[in-house]
LOBAVO-476460 format. One record per residue (C-alpha): residue number from 1; z, x, y. Coordinates in nm, 2 decimals. Each point is the difference from the previous one (the first is absolute). Last residue first. Layout:
<pos: NUM	pz: Z	px: X	py: Y>
...
// end
This chain:
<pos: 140	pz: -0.98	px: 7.25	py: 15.69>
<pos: 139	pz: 0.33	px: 0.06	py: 0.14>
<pos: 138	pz: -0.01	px: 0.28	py: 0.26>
<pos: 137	pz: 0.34	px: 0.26	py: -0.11>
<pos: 136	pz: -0.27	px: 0.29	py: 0.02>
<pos: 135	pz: -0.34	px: -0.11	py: 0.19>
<pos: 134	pz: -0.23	px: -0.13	py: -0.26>
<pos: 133	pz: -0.37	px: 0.12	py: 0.01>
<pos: 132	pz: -0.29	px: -0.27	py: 0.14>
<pos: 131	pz: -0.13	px: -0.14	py: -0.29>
<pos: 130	pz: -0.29	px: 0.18	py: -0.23>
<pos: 129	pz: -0.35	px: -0.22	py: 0.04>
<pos: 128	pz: -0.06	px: -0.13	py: -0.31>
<pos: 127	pz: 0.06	px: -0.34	py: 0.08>
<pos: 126	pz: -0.10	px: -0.01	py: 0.35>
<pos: 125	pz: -0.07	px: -0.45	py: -0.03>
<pos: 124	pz: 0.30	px: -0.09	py: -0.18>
<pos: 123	pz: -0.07	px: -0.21	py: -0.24>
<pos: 122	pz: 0.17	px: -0.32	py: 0.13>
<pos: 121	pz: -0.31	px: -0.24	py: -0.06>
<pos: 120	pz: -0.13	px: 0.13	py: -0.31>
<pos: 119	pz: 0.34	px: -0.10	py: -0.16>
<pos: 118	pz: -0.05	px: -0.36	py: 0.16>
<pos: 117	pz: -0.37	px: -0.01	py: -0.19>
<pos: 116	pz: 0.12	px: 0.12	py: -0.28>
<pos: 115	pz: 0.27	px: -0.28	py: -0.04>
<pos: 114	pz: -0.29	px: -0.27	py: 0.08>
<pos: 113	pz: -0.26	px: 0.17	py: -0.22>
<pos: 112	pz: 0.23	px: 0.00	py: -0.29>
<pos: 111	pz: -0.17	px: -0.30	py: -0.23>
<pos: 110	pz: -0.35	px: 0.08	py: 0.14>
<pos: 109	pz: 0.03	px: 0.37	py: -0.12>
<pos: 108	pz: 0.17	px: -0.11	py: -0.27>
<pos: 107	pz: -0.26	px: -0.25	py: -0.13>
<pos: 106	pz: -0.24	px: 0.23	py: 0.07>
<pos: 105	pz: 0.09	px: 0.27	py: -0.19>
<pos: 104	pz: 0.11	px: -0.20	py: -0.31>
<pos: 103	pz: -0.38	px: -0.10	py: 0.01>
<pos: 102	pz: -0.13	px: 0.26	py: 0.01>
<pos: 101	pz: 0.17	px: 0.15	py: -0.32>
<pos: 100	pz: -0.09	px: -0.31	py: -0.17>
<pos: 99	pz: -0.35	px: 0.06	py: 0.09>
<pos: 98	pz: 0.01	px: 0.34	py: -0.10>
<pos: 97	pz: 0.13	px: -0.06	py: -0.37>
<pos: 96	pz: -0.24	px: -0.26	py: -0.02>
<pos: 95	pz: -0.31	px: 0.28	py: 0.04>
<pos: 94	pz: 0.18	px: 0.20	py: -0.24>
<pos: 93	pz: 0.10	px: -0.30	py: -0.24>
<pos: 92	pz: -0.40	px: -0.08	py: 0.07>
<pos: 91	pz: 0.00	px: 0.39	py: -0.14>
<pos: 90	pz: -0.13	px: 0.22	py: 0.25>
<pos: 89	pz: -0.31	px: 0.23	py: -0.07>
<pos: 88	pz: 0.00	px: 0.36	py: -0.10>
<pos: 87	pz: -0.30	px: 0.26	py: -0.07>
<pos: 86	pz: -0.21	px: -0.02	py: 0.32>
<pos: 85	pz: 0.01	px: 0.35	py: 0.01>
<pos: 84	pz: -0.12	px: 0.24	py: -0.36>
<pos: 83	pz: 0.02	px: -0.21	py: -0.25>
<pos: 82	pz: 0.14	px: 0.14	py: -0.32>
<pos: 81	pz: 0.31	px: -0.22	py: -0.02>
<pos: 80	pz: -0.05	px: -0.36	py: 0.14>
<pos: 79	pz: 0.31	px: -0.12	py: 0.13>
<pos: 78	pz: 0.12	px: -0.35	py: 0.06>
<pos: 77	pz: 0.28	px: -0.05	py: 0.26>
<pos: 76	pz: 0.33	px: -0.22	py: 0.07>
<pos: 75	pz: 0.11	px: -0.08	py: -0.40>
<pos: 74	pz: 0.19	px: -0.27	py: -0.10>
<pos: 73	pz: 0.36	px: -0.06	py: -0.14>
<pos: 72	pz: 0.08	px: 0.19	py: 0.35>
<pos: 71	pz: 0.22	px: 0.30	py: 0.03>
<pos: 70	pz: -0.21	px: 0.20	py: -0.26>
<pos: 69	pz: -0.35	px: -0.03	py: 0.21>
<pos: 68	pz: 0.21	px: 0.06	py: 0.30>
<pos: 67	pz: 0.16	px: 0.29	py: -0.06>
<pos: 66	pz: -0.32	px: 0.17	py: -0.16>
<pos: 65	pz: -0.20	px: -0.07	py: 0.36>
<pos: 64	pz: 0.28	px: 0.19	py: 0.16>
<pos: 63	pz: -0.03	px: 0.28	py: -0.27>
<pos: 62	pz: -0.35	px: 0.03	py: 0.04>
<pos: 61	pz: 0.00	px: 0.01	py: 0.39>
<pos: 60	pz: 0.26	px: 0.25	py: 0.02>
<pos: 59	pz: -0.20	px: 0.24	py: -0.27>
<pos: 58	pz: -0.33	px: -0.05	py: 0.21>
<pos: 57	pz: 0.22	px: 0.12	py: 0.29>
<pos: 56	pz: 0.04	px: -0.16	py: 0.31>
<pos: 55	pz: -0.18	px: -0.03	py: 0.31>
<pos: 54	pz: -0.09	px: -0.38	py: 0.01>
<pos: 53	pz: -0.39	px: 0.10	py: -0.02>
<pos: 52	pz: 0.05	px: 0.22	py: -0.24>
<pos: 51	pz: 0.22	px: -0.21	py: -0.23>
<pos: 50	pz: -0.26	px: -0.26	py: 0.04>
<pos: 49	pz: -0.27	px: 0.25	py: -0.12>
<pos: 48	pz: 0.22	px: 0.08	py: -0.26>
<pos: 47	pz: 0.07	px: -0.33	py: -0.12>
<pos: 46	pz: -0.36	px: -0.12	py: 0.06>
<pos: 45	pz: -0.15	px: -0.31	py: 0.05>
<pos: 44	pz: 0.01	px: 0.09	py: 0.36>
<pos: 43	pz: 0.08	px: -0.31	py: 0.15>
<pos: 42	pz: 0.19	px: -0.20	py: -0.29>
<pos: 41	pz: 0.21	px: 0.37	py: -0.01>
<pos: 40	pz: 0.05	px: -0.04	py: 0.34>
<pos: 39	pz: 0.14	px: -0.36	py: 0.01>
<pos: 38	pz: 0.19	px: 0.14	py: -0.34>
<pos: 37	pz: 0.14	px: 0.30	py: 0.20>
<pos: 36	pz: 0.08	px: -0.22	py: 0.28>
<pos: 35	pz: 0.24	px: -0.22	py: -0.26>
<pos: 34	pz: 0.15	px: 0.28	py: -0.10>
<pos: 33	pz: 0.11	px: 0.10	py: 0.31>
<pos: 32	pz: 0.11	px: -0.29	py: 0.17>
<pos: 31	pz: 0.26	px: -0.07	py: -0.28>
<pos: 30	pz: 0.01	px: -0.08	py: -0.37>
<pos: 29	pz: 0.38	px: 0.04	py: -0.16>
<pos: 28	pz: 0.14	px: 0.09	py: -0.35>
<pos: 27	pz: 0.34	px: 0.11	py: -0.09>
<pos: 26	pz: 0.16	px: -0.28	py: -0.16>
<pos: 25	pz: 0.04	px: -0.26	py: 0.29>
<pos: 24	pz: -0.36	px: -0.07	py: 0.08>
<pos: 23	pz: -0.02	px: 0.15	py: 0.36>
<pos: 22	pz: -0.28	px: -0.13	py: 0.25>
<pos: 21	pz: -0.05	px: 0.30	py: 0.25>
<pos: 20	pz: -0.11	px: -0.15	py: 0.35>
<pos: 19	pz: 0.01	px: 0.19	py: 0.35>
<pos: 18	pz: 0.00	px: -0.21	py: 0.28>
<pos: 17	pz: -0.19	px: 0.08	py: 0.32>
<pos: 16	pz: -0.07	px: 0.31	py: 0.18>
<pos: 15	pz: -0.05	px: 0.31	py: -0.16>
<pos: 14	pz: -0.08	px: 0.29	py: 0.13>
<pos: 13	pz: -0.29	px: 0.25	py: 0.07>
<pos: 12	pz: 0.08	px: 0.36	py: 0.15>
<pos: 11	pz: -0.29	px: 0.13	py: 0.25>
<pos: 10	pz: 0.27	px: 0.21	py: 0.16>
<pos: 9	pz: -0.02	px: -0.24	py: 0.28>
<pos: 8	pz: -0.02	px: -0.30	py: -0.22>
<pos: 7	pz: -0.26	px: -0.15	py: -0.26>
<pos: 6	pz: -0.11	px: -0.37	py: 0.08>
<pos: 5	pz: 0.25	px: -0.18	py: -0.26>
<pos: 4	pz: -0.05	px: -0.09	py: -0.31>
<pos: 3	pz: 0.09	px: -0.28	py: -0.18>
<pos: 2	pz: 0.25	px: -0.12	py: -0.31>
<pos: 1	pz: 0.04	px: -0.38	py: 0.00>
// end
């Protein structure tokens, strides 16, 4: 599963975790993004405002939301044209679409916490810090 970390010294955030894009095989894909535009999306009601809140364009948003409603034999949101906020809901595909989502997350995170776990375990503990410079002929 895709988290965030506490921010680092620069006040960077990473990632930690598994990062999961499902790929179809002809082009199309869903991955953590889209799905956390349609959780914000089913907060806000709101592409733009969701697009706001995420920090992407109005224009980004659309077209994401527009990938997924012609991926899928069903659409992912409702819109109301005219209203002003409040003027999208999620589809129950929409609402499935992030369950399913979710759930592939979770699986793999519990499936690969072992092999993660030993990765985690030999990071080295000053990465980042620049190594002490190579004396000529030195192997490294």
């Amino acid at each position: 599963m895709t988290q965030s970390s506490e921010p680092d010294a620069e006040g960077e955030r990473h990632r930690d975790g598994l990062f999961i894009r499902v790929y179809f095989g002809d082009g199309r894909h869903i991955g953590p993004g889209m799905i956390e535009l349609l959780e914000t999306i089913r907060v806000e009601r709101s592409i733009l405002s969701a697009a706001r809140r995420m920090g992407m364009s109005y224009r980004r948003a659309w077209l994401l939301v527009d990938e997924l409603d012609r991926a899928f034999t069903e659409r992912v949101v409702r819109t109301y044209p005219g209203r002003r906020g409040h003027g999208t809901d999620l589809t129950e595909f929409g609402e499935r679409l992030i369950t399913l989502y979710r759930e592939i997350e979770r699986a793999s995170t519990e499936a690969s916490a072992g092999p993660v776990a030993e990765l985690r375990a030999k990071l080295a503990p000053d990465w980042g810090v620049a190594p002490p410079a190579l004396k000529a002929g030195e192997p490294r």
